[in-house]
C-alpha positions in Angstrom: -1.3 21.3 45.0 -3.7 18.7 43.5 -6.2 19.8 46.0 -5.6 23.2 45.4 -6.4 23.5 41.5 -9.3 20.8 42.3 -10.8 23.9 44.6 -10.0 26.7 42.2 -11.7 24.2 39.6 -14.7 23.7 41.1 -14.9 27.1 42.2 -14.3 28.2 38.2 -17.0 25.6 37.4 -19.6 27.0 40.1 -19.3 30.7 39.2 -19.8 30.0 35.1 -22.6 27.9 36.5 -24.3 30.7 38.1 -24.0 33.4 35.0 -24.6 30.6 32.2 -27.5 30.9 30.7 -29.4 28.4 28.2 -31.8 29.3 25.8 -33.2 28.8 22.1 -30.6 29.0 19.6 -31.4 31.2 16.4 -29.5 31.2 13.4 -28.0 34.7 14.0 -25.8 32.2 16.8 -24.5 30.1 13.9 -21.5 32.2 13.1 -20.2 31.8 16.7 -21.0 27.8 16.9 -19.6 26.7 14.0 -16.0 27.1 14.5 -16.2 24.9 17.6 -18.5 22.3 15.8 -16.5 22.2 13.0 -13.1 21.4 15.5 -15.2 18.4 17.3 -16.3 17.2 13.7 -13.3 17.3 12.1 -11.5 15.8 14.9 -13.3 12.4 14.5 -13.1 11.6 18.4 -17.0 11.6 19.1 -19.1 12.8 16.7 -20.7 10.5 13.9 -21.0 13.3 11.1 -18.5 13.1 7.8 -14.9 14.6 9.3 -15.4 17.0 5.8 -19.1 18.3 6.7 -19.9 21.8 5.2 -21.3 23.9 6.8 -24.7 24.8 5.4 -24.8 20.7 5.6 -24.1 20.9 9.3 -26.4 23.8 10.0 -29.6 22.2 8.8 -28.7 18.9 10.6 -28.0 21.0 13.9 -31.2 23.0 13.4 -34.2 20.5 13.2 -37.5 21.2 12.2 -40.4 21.7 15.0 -40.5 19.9 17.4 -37.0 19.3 17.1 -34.9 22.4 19.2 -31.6 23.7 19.3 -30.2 25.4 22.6 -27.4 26.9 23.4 -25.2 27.7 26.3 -23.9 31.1 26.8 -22.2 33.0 29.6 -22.8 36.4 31.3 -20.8 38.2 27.8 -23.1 36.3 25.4 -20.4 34.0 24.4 -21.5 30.7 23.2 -19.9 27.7 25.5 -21.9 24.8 23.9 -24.8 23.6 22.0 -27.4 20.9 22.2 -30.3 19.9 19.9 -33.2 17.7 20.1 -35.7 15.5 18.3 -38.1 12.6 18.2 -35.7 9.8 17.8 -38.2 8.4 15.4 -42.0 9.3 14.4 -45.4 7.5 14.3 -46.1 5.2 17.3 -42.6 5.2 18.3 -42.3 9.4 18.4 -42.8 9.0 22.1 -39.2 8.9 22.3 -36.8 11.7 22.0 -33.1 12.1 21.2 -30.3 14.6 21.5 -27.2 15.7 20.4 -24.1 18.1 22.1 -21.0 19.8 21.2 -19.7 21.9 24.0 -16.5 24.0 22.8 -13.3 22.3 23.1 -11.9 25.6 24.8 -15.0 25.3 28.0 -15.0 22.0 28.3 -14.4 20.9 32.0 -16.6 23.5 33.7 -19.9 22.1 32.9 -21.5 23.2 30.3 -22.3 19.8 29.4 -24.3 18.9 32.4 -26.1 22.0 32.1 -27.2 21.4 29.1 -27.9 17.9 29.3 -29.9 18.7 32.3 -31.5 21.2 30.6 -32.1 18.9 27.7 -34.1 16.2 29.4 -35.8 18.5 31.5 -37.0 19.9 28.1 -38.1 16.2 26.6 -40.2 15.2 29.8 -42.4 19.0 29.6 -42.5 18.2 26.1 -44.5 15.0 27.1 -41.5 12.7 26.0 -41.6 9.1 27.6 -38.0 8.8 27.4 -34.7 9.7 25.6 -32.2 7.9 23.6 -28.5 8.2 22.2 -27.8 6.6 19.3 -24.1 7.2 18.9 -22.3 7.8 21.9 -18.7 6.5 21.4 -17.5 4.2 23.7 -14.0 5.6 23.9 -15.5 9.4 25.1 -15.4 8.4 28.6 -16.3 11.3 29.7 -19.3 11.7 28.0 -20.0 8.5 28.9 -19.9 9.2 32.8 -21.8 12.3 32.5 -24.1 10.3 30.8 -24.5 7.6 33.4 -24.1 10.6 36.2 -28.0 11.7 34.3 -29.4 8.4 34.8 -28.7 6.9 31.2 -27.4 3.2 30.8 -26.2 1.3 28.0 -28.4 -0.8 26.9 -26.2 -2.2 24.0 -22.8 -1.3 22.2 -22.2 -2.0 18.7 -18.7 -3.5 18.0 -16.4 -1.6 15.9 -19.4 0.7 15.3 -17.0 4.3 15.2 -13.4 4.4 14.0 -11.8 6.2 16.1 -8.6 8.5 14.1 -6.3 7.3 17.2 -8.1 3.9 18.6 -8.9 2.5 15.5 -12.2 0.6 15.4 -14.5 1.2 19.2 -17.8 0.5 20.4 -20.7 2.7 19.6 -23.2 2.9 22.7 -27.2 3.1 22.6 -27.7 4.8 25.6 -31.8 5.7 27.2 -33.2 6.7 30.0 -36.7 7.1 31.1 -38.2 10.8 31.6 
């Protein structure tokens, strides 16, 4: 049985795969990403924003100015799966390096949408002329953000102690994680 619903799930994950599409979010996607964003935020699992965020707060934080980007993931209906943005993780002689940030609907997670757009992400930084890419925040306790992570060629290259409190874990590491484009 375990088997089985592995195959049906891989099978599920390859056919979203092929009719998902990822392209430039506009604001007229906003009313169809925030009730997911505001779920992961609120939660206070994996995302470093105030539980309480409003949301014209949250929508200029998730829409950065040029050259920042915001992307979103959508299937063959036009419903929106996910969500990733990007930026220069800082500016002057250190802009070389970029940054992102995803929130993938609680209710598509497992199919990936992630990947796809974290694929999509860093294949965006490097033809942007980035040098590399760096998380700031990646909880330690989101394992499986971790692994797909790791799975993209990202390492840890140090964890702040007690850097997130976690609503369930209490006080957990808070990754830096970069790889090189």
């Amino acid at each position: 049985m375990a088997w089985a619903e592995t195959v049906r799930d891989a099978q599920l994950r390859s056919a979203m795969l092929d009719t998902m599409l990822i392209r430039d979010a506009t604001t007229d996607d906003w009313p169809a990403m925030w009730p997911f964003m505001r779920r992961i935020v609120a939660a206070g699992e994996t995302f470093s924003w105030d539980r309480d965020v409003g949301e014209e707060q949250a929508r200029e934080m998730w829409f950065p100015a040029p050259p920042g980007r915001t992307v979103v993931a959508v299937d063959s209906g036009g419903t929106v799966l996910g969500t990733a943005n990007s930026v220069r993780n800082h500016g002057g002689p250190a802009g070389h390096i970029a940054s992102a940030s995803f929130m993938v609907d609680p209710d598509h997670q497992g199919r990936g949408v992630g990947r796809a757009l974290g694929e999509h992400i860093v294949d965006r930084a490097r033809a942007d002329g980035f040098r590399a890419m760096q998380f700031n925040a990646v909880v330690q306790s989101n394992t499986r953000a971790v692994a797909l992570w790791r799975s993209l060629g990202f390492e840890v290259l140090a964890t702040l102690p007690e850097g997130f409190r976690h609503p369930v874990d209490g006080y957990v590491g808070l990754h830096i994680m970069y790889r090189r484009l």
